[in-house]
N, C-alpha and C positions, 0 to 999 in steps of 0.2 A: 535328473535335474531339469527341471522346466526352463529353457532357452530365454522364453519370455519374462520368468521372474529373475532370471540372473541380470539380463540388461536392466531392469526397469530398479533392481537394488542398488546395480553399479550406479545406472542415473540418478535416481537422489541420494545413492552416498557422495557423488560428483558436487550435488546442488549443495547439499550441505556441506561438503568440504570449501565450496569457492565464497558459499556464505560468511563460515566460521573464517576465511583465510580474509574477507577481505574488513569483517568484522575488528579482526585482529591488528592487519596495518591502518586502518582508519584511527584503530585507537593511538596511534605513534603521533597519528597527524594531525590532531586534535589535542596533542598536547601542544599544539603551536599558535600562535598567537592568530586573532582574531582580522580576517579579512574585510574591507571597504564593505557598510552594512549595505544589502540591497545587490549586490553586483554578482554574488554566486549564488542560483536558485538552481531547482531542479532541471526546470528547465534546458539545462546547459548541456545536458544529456543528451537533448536531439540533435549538436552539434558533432557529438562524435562522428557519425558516418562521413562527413565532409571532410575533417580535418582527417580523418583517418586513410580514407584513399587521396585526397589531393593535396592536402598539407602536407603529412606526415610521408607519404610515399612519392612528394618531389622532393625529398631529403634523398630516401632511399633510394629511388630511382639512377642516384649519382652512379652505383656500383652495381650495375646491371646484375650480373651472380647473385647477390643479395636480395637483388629485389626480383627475382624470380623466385627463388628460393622461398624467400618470405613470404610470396604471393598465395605460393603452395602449401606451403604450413600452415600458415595461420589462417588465411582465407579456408584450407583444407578441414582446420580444425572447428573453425568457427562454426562453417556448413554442417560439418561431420553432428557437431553436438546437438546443431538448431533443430537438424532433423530427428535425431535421437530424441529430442524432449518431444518434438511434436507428434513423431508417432507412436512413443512409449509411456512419455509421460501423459500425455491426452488419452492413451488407448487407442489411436486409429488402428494400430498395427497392420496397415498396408505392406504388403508385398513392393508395393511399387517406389514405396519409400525407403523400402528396403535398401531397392536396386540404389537409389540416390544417397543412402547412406553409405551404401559399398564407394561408390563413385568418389564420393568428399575424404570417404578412408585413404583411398588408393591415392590420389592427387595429395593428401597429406605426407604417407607415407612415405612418395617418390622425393617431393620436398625435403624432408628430415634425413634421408638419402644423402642427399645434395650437402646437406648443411653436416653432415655427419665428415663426405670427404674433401667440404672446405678447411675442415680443421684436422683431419688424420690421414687423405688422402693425397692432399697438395704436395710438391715438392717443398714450396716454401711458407708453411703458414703463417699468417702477417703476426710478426711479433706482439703486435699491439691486441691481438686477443686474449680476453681470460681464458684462465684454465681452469682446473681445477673441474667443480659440480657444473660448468658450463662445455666441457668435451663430453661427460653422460650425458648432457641433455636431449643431446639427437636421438641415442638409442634410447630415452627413453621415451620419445615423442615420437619416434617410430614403432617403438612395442605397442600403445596405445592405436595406434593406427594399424598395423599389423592385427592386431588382436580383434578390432571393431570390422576391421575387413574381412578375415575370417568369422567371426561370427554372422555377418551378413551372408559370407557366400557358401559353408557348410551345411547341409540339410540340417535340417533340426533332428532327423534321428540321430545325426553321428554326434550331437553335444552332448556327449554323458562321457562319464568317468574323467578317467586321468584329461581326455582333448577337452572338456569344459573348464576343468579347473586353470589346463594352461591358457585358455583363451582369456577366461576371467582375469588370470593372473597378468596377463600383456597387457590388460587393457586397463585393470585396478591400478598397476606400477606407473603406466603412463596419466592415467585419474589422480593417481597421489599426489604425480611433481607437480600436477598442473590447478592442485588443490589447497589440500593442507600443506606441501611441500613451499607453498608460494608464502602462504603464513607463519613459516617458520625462516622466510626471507631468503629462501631457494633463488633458481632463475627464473621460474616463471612470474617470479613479483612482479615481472618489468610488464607482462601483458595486460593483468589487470589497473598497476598503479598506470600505464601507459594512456588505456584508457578512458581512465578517471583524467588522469592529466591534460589530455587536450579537452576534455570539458571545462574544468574548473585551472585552466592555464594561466598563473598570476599576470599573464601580459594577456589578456583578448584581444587586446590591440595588432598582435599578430598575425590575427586571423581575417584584419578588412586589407579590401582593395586598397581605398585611397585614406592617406592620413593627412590632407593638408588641413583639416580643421582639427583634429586630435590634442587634446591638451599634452600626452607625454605619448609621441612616436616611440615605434618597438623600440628603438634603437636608444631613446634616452633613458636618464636613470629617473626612477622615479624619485619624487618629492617625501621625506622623512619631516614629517609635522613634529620642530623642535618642540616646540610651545607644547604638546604634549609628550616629551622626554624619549621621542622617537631616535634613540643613537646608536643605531645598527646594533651589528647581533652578536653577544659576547657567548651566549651557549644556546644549544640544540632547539631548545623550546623557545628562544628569543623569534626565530624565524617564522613569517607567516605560514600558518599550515599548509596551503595549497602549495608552498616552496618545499615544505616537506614531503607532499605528493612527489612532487614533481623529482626530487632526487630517491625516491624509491622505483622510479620508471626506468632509470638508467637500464640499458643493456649491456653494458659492459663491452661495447663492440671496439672502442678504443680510438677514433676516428677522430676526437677533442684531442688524443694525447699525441697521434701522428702530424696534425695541424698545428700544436701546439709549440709555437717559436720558443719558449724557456724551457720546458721540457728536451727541445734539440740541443739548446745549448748547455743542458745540464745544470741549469739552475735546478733548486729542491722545489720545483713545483709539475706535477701529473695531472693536469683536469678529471680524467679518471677518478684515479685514487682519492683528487681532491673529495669529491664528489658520494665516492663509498664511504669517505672518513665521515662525512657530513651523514650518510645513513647509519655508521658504527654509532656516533654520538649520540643522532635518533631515539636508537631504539637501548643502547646501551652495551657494554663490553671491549674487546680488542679489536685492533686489526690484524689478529693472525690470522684468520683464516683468506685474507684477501690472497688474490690467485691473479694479478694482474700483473701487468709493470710497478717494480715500485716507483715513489718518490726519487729522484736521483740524488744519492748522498743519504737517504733518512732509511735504515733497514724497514721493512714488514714486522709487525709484531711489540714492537717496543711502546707503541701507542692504545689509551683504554679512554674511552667517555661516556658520558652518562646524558640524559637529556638535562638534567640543568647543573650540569658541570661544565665552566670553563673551556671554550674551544682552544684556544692558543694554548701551545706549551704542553698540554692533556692530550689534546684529538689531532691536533694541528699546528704544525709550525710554523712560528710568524714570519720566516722566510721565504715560508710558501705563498703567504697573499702577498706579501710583497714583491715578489716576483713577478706577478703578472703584469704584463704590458697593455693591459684591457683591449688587445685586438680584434676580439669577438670570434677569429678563428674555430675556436671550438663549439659555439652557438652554432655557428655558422655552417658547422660540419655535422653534428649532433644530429640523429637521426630520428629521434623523440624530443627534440626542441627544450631540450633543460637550458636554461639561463645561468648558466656558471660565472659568466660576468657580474652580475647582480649581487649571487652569493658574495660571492670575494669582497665585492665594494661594501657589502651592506656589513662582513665582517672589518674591513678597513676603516666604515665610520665609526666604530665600538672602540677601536685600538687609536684610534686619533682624538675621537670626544670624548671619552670614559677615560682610557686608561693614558693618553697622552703620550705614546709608543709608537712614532716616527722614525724610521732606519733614517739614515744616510744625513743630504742635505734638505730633508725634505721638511723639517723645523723651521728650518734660517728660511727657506719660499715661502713657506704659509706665514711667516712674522711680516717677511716685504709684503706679501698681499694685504695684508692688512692695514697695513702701516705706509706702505710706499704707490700703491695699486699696480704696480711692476713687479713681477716675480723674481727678482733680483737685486733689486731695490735700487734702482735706475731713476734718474731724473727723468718725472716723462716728458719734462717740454725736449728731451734730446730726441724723442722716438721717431719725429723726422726730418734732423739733421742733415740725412741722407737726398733731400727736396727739393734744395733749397736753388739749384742752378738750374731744377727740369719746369719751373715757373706752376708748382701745383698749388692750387687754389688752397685754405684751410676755409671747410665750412663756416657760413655766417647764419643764427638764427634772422629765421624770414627770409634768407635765400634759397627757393626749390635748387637742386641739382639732381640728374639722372643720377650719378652714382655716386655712392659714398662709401672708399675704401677704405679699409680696415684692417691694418697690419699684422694685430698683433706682437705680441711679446718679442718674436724673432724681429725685429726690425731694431734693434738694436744692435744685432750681432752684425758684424759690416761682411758674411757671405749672404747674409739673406738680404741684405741692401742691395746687391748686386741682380739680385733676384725684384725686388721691389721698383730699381731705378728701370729694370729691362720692361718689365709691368708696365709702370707709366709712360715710358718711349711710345709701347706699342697706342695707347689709350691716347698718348698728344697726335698722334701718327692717324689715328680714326678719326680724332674731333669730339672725342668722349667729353660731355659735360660732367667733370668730377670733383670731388672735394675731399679731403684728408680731414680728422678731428684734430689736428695736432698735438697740442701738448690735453687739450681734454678727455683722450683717449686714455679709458686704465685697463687693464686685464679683463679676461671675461668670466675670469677663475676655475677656467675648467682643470688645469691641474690641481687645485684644491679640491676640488668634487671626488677628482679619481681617487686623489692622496685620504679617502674619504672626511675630509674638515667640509660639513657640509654648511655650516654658519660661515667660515669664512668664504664658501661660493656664492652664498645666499646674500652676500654684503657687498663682494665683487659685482654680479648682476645686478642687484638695487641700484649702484654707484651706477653702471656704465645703462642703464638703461632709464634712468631721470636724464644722464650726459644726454640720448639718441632722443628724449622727446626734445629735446629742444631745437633739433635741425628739421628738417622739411628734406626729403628722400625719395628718390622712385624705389631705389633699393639699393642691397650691400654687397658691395665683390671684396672677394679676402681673396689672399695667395696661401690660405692657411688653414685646413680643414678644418683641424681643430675649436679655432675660431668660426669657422662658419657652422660647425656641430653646434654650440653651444648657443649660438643668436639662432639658428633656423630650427633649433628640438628640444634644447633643455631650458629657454628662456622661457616657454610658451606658459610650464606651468604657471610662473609668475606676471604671466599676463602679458609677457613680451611677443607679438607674432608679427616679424619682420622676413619679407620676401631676400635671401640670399642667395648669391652664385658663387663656384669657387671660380676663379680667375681663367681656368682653360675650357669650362664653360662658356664664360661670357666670349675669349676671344675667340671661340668656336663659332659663337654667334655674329662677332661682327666681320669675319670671313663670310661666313653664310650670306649675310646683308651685304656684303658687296666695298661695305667700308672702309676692306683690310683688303690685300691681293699678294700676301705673303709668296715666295718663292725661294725655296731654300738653294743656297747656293753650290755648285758642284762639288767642292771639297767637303761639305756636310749630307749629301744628297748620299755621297757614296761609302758614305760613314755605315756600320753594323749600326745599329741605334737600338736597348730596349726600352722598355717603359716600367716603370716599379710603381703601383697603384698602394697609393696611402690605403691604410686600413680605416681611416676617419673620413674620408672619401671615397672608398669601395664598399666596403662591407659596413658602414655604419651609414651614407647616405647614397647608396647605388648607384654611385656616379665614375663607371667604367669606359664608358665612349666617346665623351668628348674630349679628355685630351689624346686617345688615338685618331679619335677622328680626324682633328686639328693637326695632328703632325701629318695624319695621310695626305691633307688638303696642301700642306705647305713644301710636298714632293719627300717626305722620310717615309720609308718603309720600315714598319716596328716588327723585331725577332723579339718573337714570346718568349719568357722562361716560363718555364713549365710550371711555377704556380703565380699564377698571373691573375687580374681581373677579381671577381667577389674571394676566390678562393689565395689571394696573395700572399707572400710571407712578409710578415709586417718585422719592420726595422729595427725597434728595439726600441722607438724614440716615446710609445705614450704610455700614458697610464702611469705616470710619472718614475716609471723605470730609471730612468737615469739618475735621477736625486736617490731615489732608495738603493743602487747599487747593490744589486745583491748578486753575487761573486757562481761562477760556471766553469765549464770547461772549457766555453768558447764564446764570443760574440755573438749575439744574433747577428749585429751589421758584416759581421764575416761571412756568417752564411747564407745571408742575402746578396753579397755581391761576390759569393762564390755560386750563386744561382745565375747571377749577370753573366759571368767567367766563361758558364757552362757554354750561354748562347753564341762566344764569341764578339759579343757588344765590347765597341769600342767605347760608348757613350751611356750613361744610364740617364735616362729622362723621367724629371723629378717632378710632384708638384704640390711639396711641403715643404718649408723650411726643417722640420723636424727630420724628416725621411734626409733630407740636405745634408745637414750637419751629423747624423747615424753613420751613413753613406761614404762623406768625406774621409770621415776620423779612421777609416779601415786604411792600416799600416802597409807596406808593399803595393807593386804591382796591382792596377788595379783602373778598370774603366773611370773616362770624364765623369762625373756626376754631375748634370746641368739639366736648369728647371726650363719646362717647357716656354715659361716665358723668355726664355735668356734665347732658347731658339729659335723663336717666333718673331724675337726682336733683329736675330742676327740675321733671317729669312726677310727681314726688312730692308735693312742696310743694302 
């Protein structure tokens, strides 16, 4: 048997297998609705190389093993193939490319090694990985390797008989998974749908430096054009195609589902699983064959979908979107960059504007916002009640003032008043020229956005952004993330672009300037103190160092918990969790301040009203919870 025609059959049964495999999921993704015309060309192709080592590999890079690992494999593989086409499929057939194909085999190999005894050789393999056709994949990405590496380093007189056929055979097995096996929705779909996915990535917004001219930053939700009957996605083919790319890249690696706060707490929600259910409905059939963690509470297997069947109820359970606390955790964690947040919300618009299926109290908030412009349907000239002895100006049109605060909804509740009066202490205490909206202030509707009622966010914003043209502003400080999300990201679509601080920013700043000279007093100095970083302020606008900064400056030294900073565990309190109520084994706010516990914190330092009142409501035994203003104020005194 000719040495040389066997590689060069294997290589274009290869080429045509990756053809037909990707011919094949392309057609899944294509049954999905049509993307921004203009915005995905070919073009987008020459982006891969970029997003692939620097994007996609500072995700990986988090887990060192992994990303060496991966470095070798697939960098192994890549190499291994390029050179295989170029000297076989061309015909060079150099010797010396040879030796360079041995090289990319070997480095492949050793990789697939690795990854082989991250999953069968470790003491403890991380539960959060699939199983199933994902523990063969090593030996079969090593056969492949193995195979092409012996073919390289055997003389060509020994490739005959039974040693060719085995060689062929290592190297077809590993050509198969990594071909037609991918097209039949194997694991290796994740390398190609992968990437295609960072080309044709439904956010490219994620892929620039600076966003401050961006109409919708990574982090906001995009704008659904009602007026064209845009009401998020009731079945599989409803979703724009490049989102169905995009969840056929998954690797199953499970890193969404360990970040994942409802998932800890056992609510019926798996970012994972969410995720493969959304490929089941794709392409069509059950979930038995999934090999991961299940949903907690919902068996494996009881679930079938079709592309334009019905997601809720059929593919997925409406307990399960409901559960999410839109923390971006799993984004955030996601090592192929899928936007699972998105999915969810854009399946929550469908189940609020279509079908009118609201858990909990989350009907009676979206009727107040409408109707009351308070989420609880509150008198808003009450919202600063809480003012009225610390002498704070209410904005007058045609009076400039440097700041214009912005309470927010929580300012009704009299702990986050405590939180607001300690705010303005500090702010009378600097000389801050400020001004309150008072009773002109209504909601900024971001918990109707999440709850996905995207008309009633879209009437909220209208209302309070005609309220902000009529005052004159250097800019806005809120004590509330949330609120500073929605003015500083998700306003902008609608033409809103207003410069924002969250509040331990700005007083980070007038420490800086000399304005403030905080010094904490010894009975708080000697205090344990952590810090708990809102997920609306971390991981949604990367705003992790100024309020440690500001506690370092004011003499508190902050004990980390162990997930702290972009990677934090978020409280339980957004994405309107709390109104929808959907029932666990345990609190998130439990195991958030069983994270505090851990550090020995006597104090947890807040700086949300939301994250506040999650924080408080945990029963027993249990750290102060006080906002960094309430400490900055008492570092005053």
């Amino acid at each position: 048997m000719n040495p040389v025609f066997v590689i060069t059959v294997l290589l274009w049964a290869s080429v045509a297998g990756l053809a037909f495999a990707t011919m094949r999921r392309a057609a899944y993704w294509r049954e999905g609705r049509a993307t921004v015309a203009g915005a995905y060309g070919w073009g987008n192709l020459l982006t891969i190389p970029k997003r692939y080592f620097v994007d996609l590999h500072h995700v990986v890079a988090r887990d060192p093993y992994i990303a060496r690992t991966h470095v070798a494999t697939a960098g192994g593989a890549i190499l291994a193939m390029a050179l295989v086409f170029l000297n076989y499929g061309l015909a060079i057939y150099s010797p010396w490319l040879d030796k360079a194909i041995f090289v990319a085999a070997l480095i492949m190999f050793v990789g697939a090694v690795f990854v082989y005894r991250r999953r069968h050789g470790a003491k403890a393999v991380p539960a959060r990985l699939s199983r199933g056709p994902w523990d063969s994949l090593p030996l079969l990405l090593g056969s492949f390797a193995l195979g092409l590496a012996l073919f390289m380093l055997l003389p060509a007189t020994w490739m005959s008989g039974a040693l060719a056929i085995i060689v062929a055979l290592l190297i077809g097995a590993g050509a198969y998974t990594m071909t037609f096996g991918a097209a039949r929705g194997g694991p290796m779909k994740h390398a190609m749908a992968g990437l295609l996915h960072l080309a044709f990535h439904p956010r490219q917004e994620r892929f620039k430096a600076k966003h401050d001219q961006d109409v919708v930053p990574p982090t906001a939700l995009k704008m659904p054009v009602l007026d064209a009957k845009e009401y998020g996605v009731g079945k599989p083919i409803e979703f724009r195609w490049n989102q169905l790319l995009s969840f056929d890249a998954c690797v199953q690696c499970g890193k969404c589902e360990a970040a994942c706060p409802a998932f800890a707490s056992g609510q019926p929600l798996n970012p994972k699983k969410l995720i493969q259910d959304l490929v089941t409905g794709m392409v069509g059939g059950t979930d038995a064959a999934y090999a991961g963690s299940p949903t907690p509470g919902i068996p494996v297997g009881k679930h079938a979908g079709a592309p334009g069947k019905p997601l809720i109820s059929s593919m997925i359970e409406a307990d399960t979107i409901w559960s999410c606390t839109t923390c971006r955790a799993c984004v955030q964690e996601c090592p192929m960059l899928i936007e699972h947040v998105d999915a969810i919300v854009d399946m929550r618009r469908n189940q609020t504007l279509v079908e009118g299926n609201v858990p909990g109290k989350g009907p009676i908030t979206l009727a107040n916002l409408r109707e009351t412009g308070s989420a609880n349907g509150y008198d808003i000239g009450a919202r600063y009640d809480w003012s009225v002895d610390l002498q704070v100006q209410v904005a007058q049109p045609g009076r400039m003032v440097d700041v214009l605060l912005i309470a927010g909804e929580g300012a009704f509740d009299m702990r986050y008043q405590r939180t607001l009066r300690a705010f303005a202490k500090v702010m009378n205490k600097a000389g801050v020229d400020y001004a309150v909206l008072g009773s002109a202030e209504t909601d900024t509707g971001d918990t109707a956005r999440r709850l996905g009622d995207e008309a009633t966010f879209q009437q909220c914003a209208a209302k309070l952004m005609d309220t902000l043209s009529r005052y004159s502003f250097r800019r806005i400080v809120t004590a509330d993330p949330h609120v500073l999300h929605s003015l500083r990201n998700e306003y902008r679509a609608l033409g809103g672009f207003y410069e924002v601080q969250h509040h331990t920013a700005f007083m980070a700043e007038l420490v800086a300037s000399g304005k403030l000279t905080p010094k904490a007093a010894a009975v708080l100095a000697d205090k344990k103190i952590t810090y708990h970083d809102p997920c609306y302020l971390g991981r949604y606008n990367g705003e992790t160092e100024a309020p440690r900064k500001l506690l370092k400056t004011i003499g508190i030294k902050v004990v980390e918990m162990e997930r702290h900073g972009m990677r934090a565990r978020c409280c339980g309190g957004g994405g309107g969790a709390p109104l929808t109520d959907i029932p666990g084994k345990q609190r998130i706010p439990d195991i958030r301040i069983g994270d505090a516990k851990a550090t020995g914190a006597e104090v947890v330092a807040v700086g949300c009203p939301q994250c506040t009142a999650m924080l408080e409501g945990v029963v027993g035994p249990r750290p102060e919870v006080l906002d960094v203003a309430e400490l900055v104020a008492a570092a005053l005194e």
